[in-house]
C-alpha positions as CSV (number, residue, x, y, z in Angstrom):
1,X,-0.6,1.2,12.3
2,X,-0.5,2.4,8.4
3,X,1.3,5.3,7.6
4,X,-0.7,8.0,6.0
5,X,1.4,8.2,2.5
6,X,0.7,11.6,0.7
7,X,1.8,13.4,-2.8
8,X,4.2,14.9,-0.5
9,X,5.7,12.4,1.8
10,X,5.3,9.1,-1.0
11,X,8.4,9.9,-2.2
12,X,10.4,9.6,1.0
13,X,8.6,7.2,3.1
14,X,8.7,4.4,0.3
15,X,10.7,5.1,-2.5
16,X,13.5,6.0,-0.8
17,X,13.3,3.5,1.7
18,X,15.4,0.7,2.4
19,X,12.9,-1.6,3.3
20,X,10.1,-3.4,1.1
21,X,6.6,-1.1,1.3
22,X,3.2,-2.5,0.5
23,X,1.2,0.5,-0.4
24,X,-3.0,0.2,-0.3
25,X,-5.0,2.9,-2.5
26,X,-8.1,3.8,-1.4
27,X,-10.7,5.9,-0.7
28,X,-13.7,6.4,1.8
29,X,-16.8,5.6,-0.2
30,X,-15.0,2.3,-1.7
31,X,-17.0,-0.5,-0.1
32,X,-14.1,-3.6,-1.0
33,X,-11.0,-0.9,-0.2
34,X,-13.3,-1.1,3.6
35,X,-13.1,-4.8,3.6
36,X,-9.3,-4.8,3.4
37,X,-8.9,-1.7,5.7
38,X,-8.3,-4.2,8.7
39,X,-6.0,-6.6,7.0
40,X,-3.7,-3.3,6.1
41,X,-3.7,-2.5,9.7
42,X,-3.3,-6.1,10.8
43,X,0.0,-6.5,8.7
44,X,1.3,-3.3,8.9
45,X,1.2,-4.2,13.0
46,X,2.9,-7.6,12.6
47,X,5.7,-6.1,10.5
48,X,7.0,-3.8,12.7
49,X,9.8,-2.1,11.2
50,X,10.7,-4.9,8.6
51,X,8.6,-3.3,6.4
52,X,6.7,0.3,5.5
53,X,3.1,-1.0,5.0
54,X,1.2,2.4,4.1
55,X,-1.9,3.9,2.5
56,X,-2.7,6.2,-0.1
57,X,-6.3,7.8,-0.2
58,X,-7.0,8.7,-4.0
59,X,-9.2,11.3,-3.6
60,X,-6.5,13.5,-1.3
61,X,-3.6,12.7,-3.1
62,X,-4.5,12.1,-7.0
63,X,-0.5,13.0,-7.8
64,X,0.9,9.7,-7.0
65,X,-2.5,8.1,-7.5
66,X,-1.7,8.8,-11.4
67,X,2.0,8.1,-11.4
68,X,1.2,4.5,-10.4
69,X,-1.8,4.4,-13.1
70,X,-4.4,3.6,-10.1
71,X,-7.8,3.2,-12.0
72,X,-9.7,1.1,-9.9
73,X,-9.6,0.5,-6.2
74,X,-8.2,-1.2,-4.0
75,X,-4.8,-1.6,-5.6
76,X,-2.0,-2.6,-3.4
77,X,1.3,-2.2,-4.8
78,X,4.6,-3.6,-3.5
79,X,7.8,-1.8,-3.8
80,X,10.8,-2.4,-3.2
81,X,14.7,-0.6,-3.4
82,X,12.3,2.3,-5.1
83,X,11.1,-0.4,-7.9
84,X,7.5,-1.4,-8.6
85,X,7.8,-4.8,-8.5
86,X,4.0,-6.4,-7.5
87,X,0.6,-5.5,-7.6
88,X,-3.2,-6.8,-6.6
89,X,-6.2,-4.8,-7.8
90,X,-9.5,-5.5,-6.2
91,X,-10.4,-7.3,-3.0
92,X,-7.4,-9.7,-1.4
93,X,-7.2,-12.2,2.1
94,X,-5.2,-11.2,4.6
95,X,-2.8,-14.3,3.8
96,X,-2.5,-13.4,0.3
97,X,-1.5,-9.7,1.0
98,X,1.0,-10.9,3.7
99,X,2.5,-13.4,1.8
100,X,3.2,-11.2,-1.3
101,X,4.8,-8.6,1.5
102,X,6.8,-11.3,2.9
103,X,8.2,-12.4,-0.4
104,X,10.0,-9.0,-0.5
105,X,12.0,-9.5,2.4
């Protein structure tokens, strides 16, 4: 399952962490960040531990929601050794988001 990444535990949970993270931004009433929900989950289930696979709702945590510059949603970002090093914005497949994850490892 996702982790739950908030203002508060963002910080530890993926930029400190030694593994690759692939963070979704989101929020309840966004009809495409819905669509990718399952992938999220999906991925973040096949991973294990080789990876933190996490999500951010923008509306509960607007603090790292504005560090990262989120303006529209979905964005998934990918970070790695505390680096922003990939992004998608908008509505991705499952294969696309997995293989972007996967190119971290």
């Amino acid at each position: 399952m996702a982790l739950e990444l908030t203002d508060s535990n963002f910080e530890e949970l993926v930029m400190k962490s030694d593994k690759p993270a692939m963070v979704d931004f989101w929020a309840e009433w966004c009809g495409p960040c819905r669509m990718i929900a399952p992938y999220i989950e999906e991925i973040a289930i096949e991973m294990g531990d080789k990876a933190v696979v996490g999500k951010v709702d923008v509306d509960s945590n607007p603090g790292i929601a504005a560090k990262f510059g989120i303006r529209n949603i979905p964005t998934v970002l990918f970070i790695k050794n505390g680096q922003l090093v990939d992004k998608k914005v908008g509505s991705a497949s499952k294969a696309a988001l997995k293989q972007m994850l996967e190119g971290l490892l």
